[in-house]
MARDRENZA-456752 format. One line per 2 residues: for each residue x, y, z of C-alpha. Coordinates in nm, 2 decimals. Layout:
<pts>
X:Y:Z | ... $
</pts>
This chain:
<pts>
9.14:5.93:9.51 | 9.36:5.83:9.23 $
9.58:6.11:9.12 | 9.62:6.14:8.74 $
9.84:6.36:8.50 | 9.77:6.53:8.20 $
10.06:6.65:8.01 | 10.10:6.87:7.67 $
10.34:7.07:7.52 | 10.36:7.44:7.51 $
10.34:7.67:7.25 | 10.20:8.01:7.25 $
10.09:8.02:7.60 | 10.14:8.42:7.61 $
9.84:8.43:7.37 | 9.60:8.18:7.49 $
9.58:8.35:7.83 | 9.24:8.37:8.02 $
9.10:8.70:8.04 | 8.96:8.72:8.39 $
8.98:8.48:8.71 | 8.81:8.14:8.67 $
8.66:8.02:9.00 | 8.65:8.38:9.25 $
8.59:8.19:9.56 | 8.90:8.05:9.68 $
8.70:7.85:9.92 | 8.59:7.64:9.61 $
8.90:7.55:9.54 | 8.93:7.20:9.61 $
9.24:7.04:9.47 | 9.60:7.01:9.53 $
9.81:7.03:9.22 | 10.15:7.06:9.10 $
10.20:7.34:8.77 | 10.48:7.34:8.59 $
10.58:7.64:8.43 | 10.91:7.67:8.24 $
10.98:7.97:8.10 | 10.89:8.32:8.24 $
10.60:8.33:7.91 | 10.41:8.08:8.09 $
10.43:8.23:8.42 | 10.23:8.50:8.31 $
9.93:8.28:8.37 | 9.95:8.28:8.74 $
9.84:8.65:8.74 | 9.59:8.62:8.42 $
9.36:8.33:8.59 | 9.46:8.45:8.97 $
9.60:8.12:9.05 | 9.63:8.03:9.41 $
9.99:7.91:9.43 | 10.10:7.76:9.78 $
10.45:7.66:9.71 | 10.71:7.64:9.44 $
10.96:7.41:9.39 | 11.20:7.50:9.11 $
10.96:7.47:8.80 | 10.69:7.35:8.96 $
10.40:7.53:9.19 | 10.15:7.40:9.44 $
9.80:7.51:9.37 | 9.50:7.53:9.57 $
9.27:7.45:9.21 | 8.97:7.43:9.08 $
8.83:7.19:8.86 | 8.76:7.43:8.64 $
9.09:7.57:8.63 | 9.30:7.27:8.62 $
9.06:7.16:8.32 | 9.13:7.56:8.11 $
9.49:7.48:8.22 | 9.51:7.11:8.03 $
9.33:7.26:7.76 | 9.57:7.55:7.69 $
9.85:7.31:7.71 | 10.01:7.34:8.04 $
10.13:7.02:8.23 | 9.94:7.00:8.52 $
9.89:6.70:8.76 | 9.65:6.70:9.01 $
9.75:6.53:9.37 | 9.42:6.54:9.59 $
9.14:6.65:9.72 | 9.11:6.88:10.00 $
8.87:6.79:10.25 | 8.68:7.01:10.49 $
8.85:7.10:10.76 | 8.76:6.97:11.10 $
8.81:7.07:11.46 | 9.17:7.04:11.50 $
9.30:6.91:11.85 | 9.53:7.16:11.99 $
9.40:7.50:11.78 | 9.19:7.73:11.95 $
8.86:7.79:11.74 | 8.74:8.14:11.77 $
8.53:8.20:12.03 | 8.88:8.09:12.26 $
9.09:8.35:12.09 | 8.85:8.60:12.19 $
8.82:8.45:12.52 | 9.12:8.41:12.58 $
9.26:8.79:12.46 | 9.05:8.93:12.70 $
9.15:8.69:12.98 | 9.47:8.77:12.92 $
9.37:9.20:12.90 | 9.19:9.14:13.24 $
9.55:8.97:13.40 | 9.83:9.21:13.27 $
9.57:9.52:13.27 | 9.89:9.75:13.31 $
10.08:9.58:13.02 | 9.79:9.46:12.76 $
9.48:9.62:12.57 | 9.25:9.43:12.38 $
9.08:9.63:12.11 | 8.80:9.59:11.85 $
8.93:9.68:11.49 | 8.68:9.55:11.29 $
8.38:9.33:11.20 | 8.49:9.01:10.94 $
8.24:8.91:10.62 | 8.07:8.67:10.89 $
7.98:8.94:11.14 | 8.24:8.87:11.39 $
8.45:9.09:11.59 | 8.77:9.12:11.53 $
9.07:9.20:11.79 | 9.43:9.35:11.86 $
9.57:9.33:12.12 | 9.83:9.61:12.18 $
10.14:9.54:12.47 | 10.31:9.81:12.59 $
10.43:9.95:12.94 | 10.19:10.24:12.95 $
9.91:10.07:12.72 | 9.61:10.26:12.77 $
9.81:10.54:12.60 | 9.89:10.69:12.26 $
10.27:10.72:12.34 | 10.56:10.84:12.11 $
10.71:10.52:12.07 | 10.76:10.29:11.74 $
10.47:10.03:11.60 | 10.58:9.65:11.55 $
10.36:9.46:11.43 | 10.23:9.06:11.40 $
9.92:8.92:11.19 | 9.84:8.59:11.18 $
9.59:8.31:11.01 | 9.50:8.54:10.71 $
9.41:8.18:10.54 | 9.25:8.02:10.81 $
9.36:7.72:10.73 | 9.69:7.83:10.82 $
9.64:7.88:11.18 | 10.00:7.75:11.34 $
10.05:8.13:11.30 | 9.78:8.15:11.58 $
9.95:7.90:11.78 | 10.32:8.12:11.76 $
10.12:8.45:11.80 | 9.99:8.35:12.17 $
10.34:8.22:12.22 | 10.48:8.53:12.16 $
10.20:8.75:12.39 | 10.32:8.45:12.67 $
10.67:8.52:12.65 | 10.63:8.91:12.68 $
10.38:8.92:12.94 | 10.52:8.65:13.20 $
10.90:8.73:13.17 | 10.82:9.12:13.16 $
10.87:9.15:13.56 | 11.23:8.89:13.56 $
11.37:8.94:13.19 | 11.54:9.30:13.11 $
11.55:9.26:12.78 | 11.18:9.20:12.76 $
11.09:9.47:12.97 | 11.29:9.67:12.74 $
11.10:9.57:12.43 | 10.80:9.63:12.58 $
10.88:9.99:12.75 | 11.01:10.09:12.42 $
10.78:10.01:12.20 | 10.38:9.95:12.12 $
10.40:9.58:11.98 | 10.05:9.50:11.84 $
9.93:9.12:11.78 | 9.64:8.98:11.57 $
9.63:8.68:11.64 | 9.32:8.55:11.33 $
9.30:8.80:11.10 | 9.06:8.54:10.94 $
8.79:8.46:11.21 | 8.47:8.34:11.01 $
8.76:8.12:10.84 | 9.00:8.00:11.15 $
9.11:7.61:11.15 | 8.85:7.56:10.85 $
8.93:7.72:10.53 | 9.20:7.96:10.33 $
8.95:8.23:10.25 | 8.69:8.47:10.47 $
8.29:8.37:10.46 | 8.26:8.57:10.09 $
8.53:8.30:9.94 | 8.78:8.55:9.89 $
9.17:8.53:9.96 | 9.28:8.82:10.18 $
9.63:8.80:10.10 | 9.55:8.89:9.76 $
9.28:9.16:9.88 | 9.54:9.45:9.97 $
9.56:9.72:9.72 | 9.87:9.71:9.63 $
10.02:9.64:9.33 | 9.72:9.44:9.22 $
9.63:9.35:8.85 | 9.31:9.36:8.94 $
9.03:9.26:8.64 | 8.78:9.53:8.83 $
8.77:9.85:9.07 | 8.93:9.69:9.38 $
8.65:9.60:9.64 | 8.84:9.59:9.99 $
8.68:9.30:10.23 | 8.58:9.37:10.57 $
8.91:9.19:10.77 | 9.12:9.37:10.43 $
9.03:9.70:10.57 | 8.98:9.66:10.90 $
9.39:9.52:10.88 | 9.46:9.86:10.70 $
9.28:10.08:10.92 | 9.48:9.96:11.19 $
9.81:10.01:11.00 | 9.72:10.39:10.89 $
9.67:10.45:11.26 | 9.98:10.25:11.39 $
10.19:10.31:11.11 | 10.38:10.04:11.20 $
10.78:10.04:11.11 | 10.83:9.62:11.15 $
10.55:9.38:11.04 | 10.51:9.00:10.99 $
10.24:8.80:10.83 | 10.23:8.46:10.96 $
10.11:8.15:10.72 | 10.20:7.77:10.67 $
10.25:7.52:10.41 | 10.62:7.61:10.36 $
10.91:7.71:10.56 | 11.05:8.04:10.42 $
11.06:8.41:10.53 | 10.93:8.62:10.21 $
11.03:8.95:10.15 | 10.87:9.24:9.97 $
10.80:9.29:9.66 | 10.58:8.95:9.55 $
10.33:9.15:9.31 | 10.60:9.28:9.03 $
10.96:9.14:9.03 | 11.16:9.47:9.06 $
11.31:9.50:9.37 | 11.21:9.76:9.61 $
11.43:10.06:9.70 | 11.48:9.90:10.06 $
11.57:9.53:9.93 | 11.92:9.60:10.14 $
11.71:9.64:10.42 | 11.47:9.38:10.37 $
11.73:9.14:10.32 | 11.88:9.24:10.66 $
11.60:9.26:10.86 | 11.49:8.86:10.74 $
11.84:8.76:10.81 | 11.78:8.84:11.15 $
11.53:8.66:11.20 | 11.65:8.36:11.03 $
11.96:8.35:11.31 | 11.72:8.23:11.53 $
11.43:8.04:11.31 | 11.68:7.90:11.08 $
11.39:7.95:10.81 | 11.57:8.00:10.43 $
11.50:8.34:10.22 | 11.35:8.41:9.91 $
11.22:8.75:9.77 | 10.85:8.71:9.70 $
10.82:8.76:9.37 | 11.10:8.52:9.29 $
10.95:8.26:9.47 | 10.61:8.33:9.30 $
10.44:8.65:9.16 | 10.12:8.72:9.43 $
9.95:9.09:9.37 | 9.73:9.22:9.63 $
9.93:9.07:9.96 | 9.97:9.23:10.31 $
10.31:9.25:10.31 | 10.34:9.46:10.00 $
10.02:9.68:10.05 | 10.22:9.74:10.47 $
10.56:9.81:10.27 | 10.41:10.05:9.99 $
10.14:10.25:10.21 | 10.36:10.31:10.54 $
10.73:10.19:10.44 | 10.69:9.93:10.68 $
11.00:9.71:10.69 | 10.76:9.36:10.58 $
10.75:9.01:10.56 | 10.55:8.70:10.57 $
10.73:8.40:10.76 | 10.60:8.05:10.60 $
10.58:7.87:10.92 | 10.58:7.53:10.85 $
10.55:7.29:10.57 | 10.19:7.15:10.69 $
9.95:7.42:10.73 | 9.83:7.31:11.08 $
10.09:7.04:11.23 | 9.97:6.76:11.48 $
9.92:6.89:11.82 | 10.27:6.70:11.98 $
10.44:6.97:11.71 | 10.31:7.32:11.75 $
10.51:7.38:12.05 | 10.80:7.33:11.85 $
10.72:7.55:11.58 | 10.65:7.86:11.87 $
10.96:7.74:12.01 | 11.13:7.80:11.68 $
11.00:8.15:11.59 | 10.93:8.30:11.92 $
11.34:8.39:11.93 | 11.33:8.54:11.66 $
10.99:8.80:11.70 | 11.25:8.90:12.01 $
11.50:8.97:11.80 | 11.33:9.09:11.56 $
11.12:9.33:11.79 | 11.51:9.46:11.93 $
11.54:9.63:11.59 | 11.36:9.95:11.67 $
11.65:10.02:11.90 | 11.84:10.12:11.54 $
11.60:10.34:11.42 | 11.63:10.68:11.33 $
11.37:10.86:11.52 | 11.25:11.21:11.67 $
10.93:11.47:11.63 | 10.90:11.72:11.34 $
10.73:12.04:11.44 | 10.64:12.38:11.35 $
10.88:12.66:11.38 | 10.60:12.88:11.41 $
10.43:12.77:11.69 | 10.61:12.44:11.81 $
10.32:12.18:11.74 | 10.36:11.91:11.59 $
10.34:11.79:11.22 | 10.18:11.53:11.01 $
10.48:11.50:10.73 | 10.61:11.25:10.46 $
10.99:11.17:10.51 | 11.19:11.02:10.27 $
11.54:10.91:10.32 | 11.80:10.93:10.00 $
11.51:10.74:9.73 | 11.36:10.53:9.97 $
11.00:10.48:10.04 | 10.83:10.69:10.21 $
10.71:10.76:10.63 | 10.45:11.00:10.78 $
10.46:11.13:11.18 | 10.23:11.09:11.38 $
9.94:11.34:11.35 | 9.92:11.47:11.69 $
10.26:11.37:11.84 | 10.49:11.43:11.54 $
10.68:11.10:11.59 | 10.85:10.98:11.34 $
11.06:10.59:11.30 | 11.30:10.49:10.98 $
11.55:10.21:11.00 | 11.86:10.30:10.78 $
12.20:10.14:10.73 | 12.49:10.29:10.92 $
12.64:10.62:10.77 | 12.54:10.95:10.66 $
12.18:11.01:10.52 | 11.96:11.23:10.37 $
11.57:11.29:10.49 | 11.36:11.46:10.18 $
11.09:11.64:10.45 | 10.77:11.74:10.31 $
10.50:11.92:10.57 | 10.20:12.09:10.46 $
10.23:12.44:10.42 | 10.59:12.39:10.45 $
10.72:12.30:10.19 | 11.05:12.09:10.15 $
11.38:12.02:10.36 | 11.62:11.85:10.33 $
11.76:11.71:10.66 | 12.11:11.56:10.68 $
12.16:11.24:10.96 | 12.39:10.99:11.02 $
12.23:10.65:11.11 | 12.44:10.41:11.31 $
12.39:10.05:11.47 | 12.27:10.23:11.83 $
12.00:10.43:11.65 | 11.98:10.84:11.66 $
11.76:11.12:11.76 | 11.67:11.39:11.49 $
11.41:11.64:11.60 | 11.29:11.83:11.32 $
11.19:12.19:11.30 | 11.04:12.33:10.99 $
10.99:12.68:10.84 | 10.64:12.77:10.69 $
10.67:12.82:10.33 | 10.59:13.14:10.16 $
10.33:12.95:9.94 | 10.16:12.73:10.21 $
10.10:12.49:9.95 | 9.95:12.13:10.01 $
10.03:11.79:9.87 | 9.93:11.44:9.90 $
10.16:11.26:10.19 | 10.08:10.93:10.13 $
9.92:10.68:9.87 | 9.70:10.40:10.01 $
9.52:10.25:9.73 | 9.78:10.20:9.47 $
9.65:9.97:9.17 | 9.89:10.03:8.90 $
9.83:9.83:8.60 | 10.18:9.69:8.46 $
10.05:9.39:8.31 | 10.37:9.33:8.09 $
10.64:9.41:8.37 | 10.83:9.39:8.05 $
10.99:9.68:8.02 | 10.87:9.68:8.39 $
10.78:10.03:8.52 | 11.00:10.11:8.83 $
10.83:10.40:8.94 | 10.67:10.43:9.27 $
10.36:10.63:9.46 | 10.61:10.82:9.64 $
10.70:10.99:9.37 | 10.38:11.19:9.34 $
10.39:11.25:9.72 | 10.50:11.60:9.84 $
10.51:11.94:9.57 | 10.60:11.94:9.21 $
10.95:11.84:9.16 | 10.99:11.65:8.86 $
10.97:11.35:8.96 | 10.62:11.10:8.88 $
10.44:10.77:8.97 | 10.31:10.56:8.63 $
9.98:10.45:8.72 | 9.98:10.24:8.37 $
9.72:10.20:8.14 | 9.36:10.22:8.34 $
9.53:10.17:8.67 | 9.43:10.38:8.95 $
9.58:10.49:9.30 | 9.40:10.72:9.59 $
9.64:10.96:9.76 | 9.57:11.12:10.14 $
9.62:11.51:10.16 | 9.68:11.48:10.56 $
9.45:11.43:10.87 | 9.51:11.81:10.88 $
9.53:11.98:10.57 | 9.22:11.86:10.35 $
9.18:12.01:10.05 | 8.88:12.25:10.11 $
8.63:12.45:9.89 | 8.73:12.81:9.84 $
8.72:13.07:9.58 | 8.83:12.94:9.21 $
9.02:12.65:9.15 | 9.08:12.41:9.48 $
9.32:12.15:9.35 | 9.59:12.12:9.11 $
9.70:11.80:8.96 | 10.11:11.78:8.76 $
10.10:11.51:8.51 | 10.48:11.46:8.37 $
10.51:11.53:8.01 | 10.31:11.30:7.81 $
10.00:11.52:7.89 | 9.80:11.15:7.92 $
9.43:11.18:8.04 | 9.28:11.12:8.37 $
8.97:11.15:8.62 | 8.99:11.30:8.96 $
8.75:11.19:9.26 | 8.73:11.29:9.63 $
8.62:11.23:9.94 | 8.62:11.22:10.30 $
8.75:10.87:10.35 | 8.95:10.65:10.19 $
8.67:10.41:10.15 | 8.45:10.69:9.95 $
8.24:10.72:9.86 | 8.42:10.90:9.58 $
8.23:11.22:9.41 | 8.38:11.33:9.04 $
8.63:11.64:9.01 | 8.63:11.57:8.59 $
8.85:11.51:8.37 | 9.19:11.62:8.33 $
9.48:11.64:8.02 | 9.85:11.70:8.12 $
9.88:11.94:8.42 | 9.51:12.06:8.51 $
9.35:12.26:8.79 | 8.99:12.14:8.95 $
8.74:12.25:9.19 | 8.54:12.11:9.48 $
8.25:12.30:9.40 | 7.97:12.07:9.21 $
8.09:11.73:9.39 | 7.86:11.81:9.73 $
8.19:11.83:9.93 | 8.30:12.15:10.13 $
8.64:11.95:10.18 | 8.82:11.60:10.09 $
9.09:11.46:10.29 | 9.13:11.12:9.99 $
9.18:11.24:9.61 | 9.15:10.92:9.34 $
9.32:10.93:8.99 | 9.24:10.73:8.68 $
9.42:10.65:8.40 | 9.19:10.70:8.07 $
9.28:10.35:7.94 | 9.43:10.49:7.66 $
9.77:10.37:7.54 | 9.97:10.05:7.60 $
10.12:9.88:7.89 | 10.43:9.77:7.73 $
10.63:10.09:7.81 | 10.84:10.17:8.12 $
10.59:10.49:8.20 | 10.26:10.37:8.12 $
9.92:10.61:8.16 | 9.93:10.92:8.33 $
10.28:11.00:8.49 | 10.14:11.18:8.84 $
10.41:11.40:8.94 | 10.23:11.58:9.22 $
9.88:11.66:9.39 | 9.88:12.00:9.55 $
9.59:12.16:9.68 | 9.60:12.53:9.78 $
9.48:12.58:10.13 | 9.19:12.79:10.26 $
9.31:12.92:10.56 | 9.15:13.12:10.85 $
9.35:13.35:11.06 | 9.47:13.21:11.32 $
9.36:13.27:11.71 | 9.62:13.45:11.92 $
9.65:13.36:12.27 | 9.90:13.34:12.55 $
10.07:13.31:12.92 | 10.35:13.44:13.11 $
10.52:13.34:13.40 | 10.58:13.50:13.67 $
10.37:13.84:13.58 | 10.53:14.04:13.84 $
10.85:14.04:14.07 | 11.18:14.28:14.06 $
11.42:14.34:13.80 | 11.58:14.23:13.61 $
11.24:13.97:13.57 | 11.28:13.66:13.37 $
10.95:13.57:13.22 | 10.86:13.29:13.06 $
10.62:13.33:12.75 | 10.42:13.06:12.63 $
10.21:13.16:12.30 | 9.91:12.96:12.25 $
9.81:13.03:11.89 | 9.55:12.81:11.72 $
9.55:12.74:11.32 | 9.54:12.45:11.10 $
9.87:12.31:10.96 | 10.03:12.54:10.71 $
9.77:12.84:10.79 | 10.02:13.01:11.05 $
10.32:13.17:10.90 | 10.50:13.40:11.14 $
10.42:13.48:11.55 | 10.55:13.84:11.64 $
10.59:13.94:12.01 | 10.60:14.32:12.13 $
10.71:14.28:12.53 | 10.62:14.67:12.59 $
10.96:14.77:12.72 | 11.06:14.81:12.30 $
11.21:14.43:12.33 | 11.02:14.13:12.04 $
11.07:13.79:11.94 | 10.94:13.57:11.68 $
11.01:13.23:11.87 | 10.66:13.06:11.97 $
10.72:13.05:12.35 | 11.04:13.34:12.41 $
11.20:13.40:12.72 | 11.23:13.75:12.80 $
11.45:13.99:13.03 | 11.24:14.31:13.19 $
11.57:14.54:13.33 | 11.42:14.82:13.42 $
11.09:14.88:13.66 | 10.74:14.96:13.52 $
10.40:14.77:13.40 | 10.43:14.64:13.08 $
10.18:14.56:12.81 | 10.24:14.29:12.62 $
10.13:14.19:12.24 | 10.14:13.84:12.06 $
10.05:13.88:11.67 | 9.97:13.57:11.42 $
10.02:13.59:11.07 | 9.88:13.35:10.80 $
9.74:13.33:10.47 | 9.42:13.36:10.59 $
9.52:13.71:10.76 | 9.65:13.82:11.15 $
9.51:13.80:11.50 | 9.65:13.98:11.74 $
9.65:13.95:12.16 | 9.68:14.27:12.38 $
9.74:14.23:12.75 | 9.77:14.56:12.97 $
9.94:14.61:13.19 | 10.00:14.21:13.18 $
10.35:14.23:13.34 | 10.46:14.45:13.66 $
10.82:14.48:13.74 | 10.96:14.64:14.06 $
11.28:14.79:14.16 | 11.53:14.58:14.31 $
11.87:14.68:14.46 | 12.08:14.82:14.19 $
12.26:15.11:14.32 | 12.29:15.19:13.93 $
11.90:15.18:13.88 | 11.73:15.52:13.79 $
11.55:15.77:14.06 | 11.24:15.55:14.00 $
11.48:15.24:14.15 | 11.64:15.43:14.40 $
11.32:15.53:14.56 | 11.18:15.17:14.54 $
11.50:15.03:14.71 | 11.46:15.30:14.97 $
11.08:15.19:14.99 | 11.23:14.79:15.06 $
11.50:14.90:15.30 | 11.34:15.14:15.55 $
10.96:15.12:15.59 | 10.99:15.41:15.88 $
11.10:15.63:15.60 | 10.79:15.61:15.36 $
10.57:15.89:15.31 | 10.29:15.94:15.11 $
10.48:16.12:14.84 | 10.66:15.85:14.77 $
10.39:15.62:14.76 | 10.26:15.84:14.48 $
10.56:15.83:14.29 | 10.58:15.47:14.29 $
10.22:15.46:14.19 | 10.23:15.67:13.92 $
10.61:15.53:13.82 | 10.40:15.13:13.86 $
10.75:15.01:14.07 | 10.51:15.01:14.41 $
10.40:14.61:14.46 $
</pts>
């Protein structure tokens, strides 16, 4: 097909731009053109029409076009020259289709059964199953141990990143049992690999069976023309990341050769560019790949890398894999030859991390909290283990901890090359007031980036302190209160929202999940409280605000400044319970105490022991000294907002005399009773009765 050229000058292209997307299904995008845009006024078109760049080369950007795009493009008076068709894809020799990669997972599950997992996450737009499969030494389990994770063939016609991501499950699995430092990666670590995030697409086209481009699907970031409707593989991929919370990720694609870090949807860098920068140029010692920051390369809202980064703090990049989108057969081997080094390496990086389990002081479980180190982005640990991971430079640190019912601390911790261990214990607050610990729907609309607006969701994360996320002019973000601590239906007002100054108007909306569906809370004006009561729910784990629309985008703080989302907790009391060990024996007696007191996060503030011998403790599981003989009863109180439960054991502990020569009478008749069973009479055995020393 001949190529041709059309060429005009440009004037005004700020003002002629398109108001919404012109072709929606990427899959109908059939040509291969070259766009050159000059000045950073023209650029503004790529997010305006949604233009599905490939490539950039100085001025000039490879598109995946339309004909209808390429012809609003010549009309408006951008140069634009057109270099092919794309044909349908065909079977490629030497890609797996589909049904192998399934297959072939589960093969591989079945051979290394100790080692690998293969697990459903999802269904695609075409009904098919997608898979994960999860390597670590103890698999089968939920272990404290750091998420890395690999993605692959989110364009389907990208799938090289298939090829690389069985190269890399090969290399782990059959050098596990002779390598070292594989074992190591894999005993440390759950390293999770999907290997076609893009099955109904695979070998045949760039977007899923509804036309749609997933790596422009995540919602993050995202100048969106509409509310933002997540595709199936979009949040099946995001389920999998709230769940694995993953602290390394990389997206793999092809038609270039580049590793791309975060951001690519706005062109202010992210608070962790240092680290971003240092994590790709470890991976480029071994792929040799150049780097570019995403956005610099080419603006993209809505990709995987930046929705990983801005949701979980994940440490993200997409790796371009290699100029052709699928090479010839004789050449993928090199290309998983090139990269597999490097996912090693890469991988190795967790052994930096700052790491360690934040828990209650209270009762010593763990806690779901949002941890933010100096003005970094933010992490969460784990639900039910407390985990926490976060890569920092070397030196001295800050950690910003915010827990449910707890309130904030700060945490001081020195970071350095061989990683560190910082356990954290926290206080319950006075208050026991909730807040939103994470965002993960953040569509901010900053359509001008000029003045761009720097502000971030994990501002509005944790309590009110002054600090606040710009959601822009009609832009929108959803924020979870914690697996835990859902805000829940009580007596009067239920939620309170902190909007910063401005007093700009909003909507609230809840629900269970962050898919919705989402029930109305109103309408709010500056700082505003609302109540569940009316929307059908009895509790909401996922709270939505909206910008009214009003105003302009062209300030740094657009819309409604969200400074925090507290909720205030309805707690019951909590359930008081506990064991000893032993229960009897002679004095002194050590015993070990282990409360078992049950309350949701943030509803238990204090635990008070009474041993019965005029001895107390407020630790969670004390150890106690008995000196002197008797039976003891023993009480375990629990306080919380929601009131006190108290545990009463008689006669729980029994202590006997020993062989003290210093003991009381009680004593010197029990050691008399231990050393000279001729002697005992029946009086004595009364005495010891009635004093509890007999055993």
């Amino acid at each position: 097909m001949r190529n041709w050229i059309v060429a005009l000058l440009i004037f005004g292209l700020a003002a002629t731009a398109a108001a919404a997307p012109l072709t929606v299904n990427v899959n109908e995008k059939n040509l291969e053109a070259v766009l050159t845009l000059p000045t950073a006024a023209a650029r503004a078109v790529l997010k305006d029409l949604q233009l599905t760049v490939e490539d950039r080369r100085g001025d000039d950007y490879r598109l995946l076009a339309s004909a209808a795009e390429v012809a609003w493009l010549t009309a408006h008076g951008y140069r634009v020259k057109v270099l092919s068709r794309v044909e349908p894809a065909e079977k490629a020799t030497g890609y797996r289709t589909y049904p192998e990669v399934v297959a072939e997972l589960q093969t591989i599950a079945q051979q290394y059964p100790d080692l690998a997992k293969r697990f459903e996450i999802g269904q695609s737009a075409g009904g098919k199953t997608m898979y994960a499969l999860k390597i670590s030494d103890n698999v089968a389990a939920d272990e404290a141990e750091p998420a890395v994770l690999f993605d692959a063939a989110i364009h389907g016609d990208e799938s090289i990143g298939t090829c690389v991501a069985f190269g890399f499950i090969y290399e782990l699995l059959e050098n596990y049992d002779s390598d070292a430092t594989i074992a190591d990666l894999v005993d440390e670590n759950e390293i999770w690999v999907v290997p076609a995030v893009n099955p109904d697409g695979l070998n045949l086209m760039r977007g899923n069976a509804n036309g749609v481009d997933m790596n422009r699907n995540y919602p993050s970031f995202w100048e969106g023309y509409t509310k933002w409707s997540g595709q199936p593989e979009t949040r099946a991929i995001m389920e999998l990341a709230r769940d694995i919370r993953p602290v390394l990720s990389v997206s793999y694609h092809g038609g270039a050769e580049v590793i791309n870090y975060t951001w690519d949807g706005i062109y202010t860098r992210s608070p962790e560019n240092d680290l971003e920068i240092a994590i790709s140029q470890v991976y480029q010692q071994e792929s040799s790949y150049d780097i570019t920051n995403g956005a610099d390369w080419y603006i993209a809202d809505g990709t995987t890398e930046d929705w990983y980064h801005a949701t979980n703090g994940t440490l993200s990049v997409i790796v371009e894999i290699s100029n052709v989108k699928m090479p010839a057969a004789g050449n993928i081997q090199t290309y998983i030859d090139r990269n597999v080094p490097a996912m090693l390496d890469w991988t190795a990086q967790t052994a930096r991390l700052v790491r360690g389990t934040v828990t209650s002081a209270a009762d010593g479980l763990p806690l779901e909290a949002t941890i933010i180190a100096d003005q970094r982005l933010a992490v969460t640990s784990d639900p039910d283990l407390g985990d926490y991971y976060r890569l920092l430079p070397a030196g001295a640190h800050t950690l910003h901890v915010w827990a449910n019912g707890f309130g904030w601390t700060d945490v001081p911790v020195t970071a350095t090359a061989g990683g560190a261990q910082k356990d954290i214990e926290l206080e319950p607050a006075a208050d026991g007031v909730n807040a939103a610990i994470r965002c993960v729907l953040n569509l901010r609309k900053d359509a001008a980036d000029n003045p761009a607006n720097v502000s971030l969701p994990t501002a509005a994360l944790g309590g009110n302190d002054g600090a606040a996320f710009s959601l822009g002019v009609g832009g929108y973000a959803a924020f979870d209160m914690g697996e835990n601590t859902p805000v829940r239906d009580g007596e009067g007002a239920d939620l309170k929202i902190y909007e910063k100054g401005n007093d700009e108007g909003y909507t609230v909306m809840a629900a269970a999940q962050w898919t919705g569906p989402w029930q109305s809370l109103g309408t709010g004006t500056g700082t505003q409280e609302f109540d569940l009561s009316g929307s059908g729910l009895s509790e909401a784990r996922f709270i939505l605000l909206t910008d009214d629309g009003d105003g302009s985008n062209t300030t740094a703080d657009p819309g409604a400044d969200i400074d925090a989302i507290e909720a205030y907790p309805v707690c019951d009391a909590p359930a008081a319970d506990f064991t000893a060990t032993p229960l009897q024996g002679d004095a002194p007696l050590i015993v070990d105490f282990q409360g078992l007191v049950s309350a949701d996060q943030g509803c238990l503030s204090a635990v008070t022991w009474d041993f019965g011998d005029g001895g107390s403790s407020a630790e969670t599981s004390p150890t106690h000294t008995y000196t002197q003989p008797g039976v003891y009863t023993v009480t375990l109180t629990a306080s919380g907002p929601g009131g006190d439960d108290q545990e009463i054991k008689a006669d729980f502990i029994t202590v006997s005399g020993g062989t003290d020569d210093d003991d009381s009478a009680d004593d010197d008749a029990a050691d008399d009773d231990a050393t000279d069973d001729d002697n005992d009479s029946g009086d004595d055995d009364d005495d010891n009765d009635s004093g509890g020393c007999g055993c």
